[in-house]
C-alpha positions, 0 to 999 in steps of 0.5 A, spaced: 893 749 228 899 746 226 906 749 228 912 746 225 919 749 228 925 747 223 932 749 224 936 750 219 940 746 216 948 744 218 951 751 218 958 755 216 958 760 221 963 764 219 960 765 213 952 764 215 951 759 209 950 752 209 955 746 208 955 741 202 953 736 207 947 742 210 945 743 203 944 735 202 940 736 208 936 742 206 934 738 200 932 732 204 927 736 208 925 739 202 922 732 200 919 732 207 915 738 208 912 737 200 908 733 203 905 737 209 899 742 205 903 748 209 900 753 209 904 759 211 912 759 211 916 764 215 924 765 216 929 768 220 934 773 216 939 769 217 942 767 211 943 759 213 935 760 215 933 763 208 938 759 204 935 752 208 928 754 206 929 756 199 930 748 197 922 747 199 920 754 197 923 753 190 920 746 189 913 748 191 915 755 187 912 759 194 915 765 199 916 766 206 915 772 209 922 774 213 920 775 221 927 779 225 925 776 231 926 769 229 933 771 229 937 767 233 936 768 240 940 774 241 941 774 249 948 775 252 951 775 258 957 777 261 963 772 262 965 773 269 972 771 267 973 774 261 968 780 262 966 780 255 958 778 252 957 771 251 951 767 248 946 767 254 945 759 254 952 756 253 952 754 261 956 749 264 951 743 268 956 744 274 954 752 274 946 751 272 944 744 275 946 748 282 942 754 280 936 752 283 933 759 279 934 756 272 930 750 274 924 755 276 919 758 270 918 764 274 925 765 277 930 764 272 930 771 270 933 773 278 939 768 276 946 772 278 948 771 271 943 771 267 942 778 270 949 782 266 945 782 260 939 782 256 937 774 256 931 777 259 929 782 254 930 779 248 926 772 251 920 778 252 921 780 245 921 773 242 915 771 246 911 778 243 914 777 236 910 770 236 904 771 239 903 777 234 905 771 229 898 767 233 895 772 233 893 773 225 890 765 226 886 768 231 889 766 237 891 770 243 894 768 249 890 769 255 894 768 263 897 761 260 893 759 254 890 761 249 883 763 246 880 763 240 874 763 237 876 758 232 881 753 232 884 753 225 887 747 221 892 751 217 899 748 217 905 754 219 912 753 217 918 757 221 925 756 218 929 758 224 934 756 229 935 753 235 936 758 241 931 761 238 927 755 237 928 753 245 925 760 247 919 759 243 918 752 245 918 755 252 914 759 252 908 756 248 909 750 253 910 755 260 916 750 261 923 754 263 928 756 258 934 753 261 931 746 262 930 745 255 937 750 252 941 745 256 936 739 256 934 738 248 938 738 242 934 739 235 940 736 230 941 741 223 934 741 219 930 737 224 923 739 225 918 739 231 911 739 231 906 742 235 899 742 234 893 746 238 889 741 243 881 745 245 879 741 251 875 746 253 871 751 247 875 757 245 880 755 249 888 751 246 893 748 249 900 748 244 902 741 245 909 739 242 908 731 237 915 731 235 922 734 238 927 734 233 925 729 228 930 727 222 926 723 220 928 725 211 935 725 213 934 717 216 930 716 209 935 719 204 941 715 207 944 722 211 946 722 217 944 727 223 950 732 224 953 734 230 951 741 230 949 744 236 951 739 241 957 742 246 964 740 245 966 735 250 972 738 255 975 731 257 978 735 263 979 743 260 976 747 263 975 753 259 966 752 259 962 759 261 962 759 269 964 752 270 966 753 277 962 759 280 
């Protein structure tokens, strides 16, 4: 089996549509996935994800089926300086690097900040929601692997977002969250791929060929945005827990 992961293209978040320039890339990877005989396509509901597809659905005149969860990652904390909710990943490295519980894949749930809010839960839910995905191939998640009594060829395209791109990557590679949220970037409409390796029959390993590949873009004379990337403070200290 083959998993393609796509994030979507340069966003308008206020608007939760994309860019002229996202559009470009949309197009562009439109051109790129045509080639790649998928056989399934699936889709955040949110409005950058389904906008982003539409440019390859349109041109092979195929659906994708909506899935919620691959919303993106909706887990939030408390910020302990403003008490309000914030997105559960955006973590200064002079916070998480001295944490040595985020840098675990069994304990980074028990991290103090991690534990005001429902980062957790919605890691749970995430990793349900995908494997009931894999399921419908015929593979079930057993301990840290998976089973199957056939290892499918068949190519699955998920049109989503980062956070939540990460979470899965997490979980299928059994590598903690905070390593890859804080450690990997996947620019606006990248692809990450993923294939199935059978060492053992009947029994699969998720390997990951590609992380945030741009190739279209370098092909259609685009260059890769910044999407994604966190802003450089030059001395403003105003970052989630930068000091705690």
């Amino acid at each position: 089996m083959k998993l393609l992961i796509v994030r979507h293209g340069e966003p308008n978040y206020e608007a939760d549509c994309l860019t002229e320039k996202g559009k470009r890339e949309a197009a562009a990877l439109a051109k790129r996935l045509e080639k790649l005989h998928i056989d399934d396509f699936y889709v955040s509901p949110l409005g950058r994800a389904r906008e982003t597809a539409e440019y390859t659905l349109d041109l092979l005149g195929r659906k994708a089926e909506m899935l919620p969860w691959l919303e993106e990652f909706r887990g939030r904390v408390i910020d302990p300086k403003t008490g309000k909710k914030s997105i559960a990943w955006d973590f200064m490295p002079q916070y998480w690097t001295r944490c040595p519980e985020l840098w675990s894949r069994e304990n980074w749930r028990d991290n103090a900040l991690v534990a005001t809010g429902n980062a957790a839960e919605i890691y749970d839910e995430t990793a349900r929601g995908l494997d009931a995905l894999l399921s419908r191939y015929g593979y079930s998640r057993r301990g840290d692997i998976y089973v199957t009594d056939d290892n499918s060829d068949s190519t699955v395209c998920l049109v989503c977002h980062f956070g939540i791109a990460m979470v899965m990557l997490s979980h299928l590679l059994c590598i903690p969250p905070y390593l890859l949220l804080h450690g990997f970037i996947m620019p606006p409409s990248s692809v990450t791929s993923l294939v199935t390796e059978e060492r053992i029959p009947g029994q699969v390993w998720f390997r990951c060929t590609a992380l945030g590949d741009t190739s279209h873009l370098y092909a259609a004379n685009e260059p890769i945005s910044h999407h994604g990337c966190f802003r450089e403070h030059y001395g403003v200290d105003d970052g989630l827990n930068a000091n705690p």
